[in-house]
C-alpha positions in Angstrom: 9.1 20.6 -5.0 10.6 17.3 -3.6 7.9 14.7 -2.4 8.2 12.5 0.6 6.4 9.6 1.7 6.3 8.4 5.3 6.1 4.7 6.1 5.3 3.8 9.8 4.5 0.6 11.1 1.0 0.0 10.1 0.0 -3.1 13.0 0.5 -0.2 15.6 -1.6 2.6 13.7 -3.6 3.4 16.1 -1.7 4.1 18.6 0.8 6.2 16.3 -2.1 8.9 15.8 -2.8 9.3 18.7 1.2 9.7 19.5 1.3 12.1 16.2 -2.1 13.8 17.3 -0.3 14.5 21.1 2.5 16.0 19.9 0.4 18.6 17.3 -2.5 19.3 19.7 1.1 20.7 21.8 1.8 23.1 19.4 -1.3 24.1 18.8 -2.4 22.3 15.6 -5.4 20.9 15.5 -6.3 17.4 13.8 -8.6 14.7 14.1 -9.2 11.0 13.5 -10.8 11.1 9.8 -15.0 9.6 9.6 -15.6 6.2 10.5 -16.6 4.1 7.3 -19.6 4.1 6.2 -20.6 0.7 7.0 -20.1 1.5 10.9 -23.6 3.8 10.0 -26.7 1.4 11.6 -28.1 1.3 8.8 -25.3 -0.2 6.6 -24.3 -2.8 9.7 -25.5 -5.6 8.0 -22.9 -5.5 5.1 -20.3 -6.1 8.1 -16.5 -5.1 7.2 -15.5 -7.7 5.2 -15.7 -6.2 1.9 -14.3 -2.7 2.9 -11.3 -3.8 4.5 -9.7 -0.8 2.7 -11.9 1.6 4.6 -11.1 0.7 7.4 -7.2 0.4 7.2 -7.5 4.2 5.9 -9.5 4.6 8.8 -7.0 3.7 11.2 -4.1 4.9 9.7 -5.6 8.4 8.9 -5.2 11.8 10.5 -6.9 15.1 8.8 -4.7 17.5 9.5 -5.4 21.5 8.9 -6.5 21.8 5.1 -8.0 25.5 3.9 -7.8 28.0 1.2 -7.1 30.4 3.7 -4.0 29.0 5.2 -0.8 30.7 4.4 2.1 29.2 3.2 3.5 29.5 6.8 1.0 28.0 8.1 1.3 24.6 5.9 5.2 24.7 6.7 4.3 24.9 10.6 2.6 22.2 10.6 4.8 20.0 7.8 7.3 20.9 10.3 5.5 19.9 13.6 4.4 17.0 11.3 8.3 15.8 10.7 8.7 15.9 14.6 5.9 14.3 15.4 6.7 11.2 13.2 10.7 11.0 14.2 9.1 11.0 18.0 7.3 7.4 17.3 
């Protein structure tokens, strides 16, 4: 199986996902903006986000997208496909 990588502009990530998120929640597909770091927690706060600037791009630029043992095959190519659509629409 072929693997592809998608590259979109990452100093508009935000509002991509929310684009890409519109465009699944239409057909039905559920996904969601993945945690918040872990230094957005009050307790952690007073580490700040310099030092994690890698959590927080992944933040930004991440979706979680339907992921289970009992999805079929069909239902990982739905949303690959809805996924491909999604991403040609930004």
């Amino acid at each position: 199986m072929r693997s592809r990588k998608i590259c979109l502009d990452e100093s508009n990530m935000s509002s991509i996902g929310e684009m890409i998120q519109n465009v699944l929640k239409a057909r039905g597909i559920p996904s969601r903006r993945v945690f918040v770091p872990v230094t957005e927690f009050p307790h952690c706060k007073p580490r700040g986000k310099g030092s994690f600037r890698n959590s927080y791009k992944i933040y930004e630029g991440s979706l979680c997208l339907p992921c289970s043992t009992l999805n079929s095959r069909e239902d990982i190519y739905r949303v690959c496909a809805a996924l491909k659509d999604a991403v040609r629409k930004t």
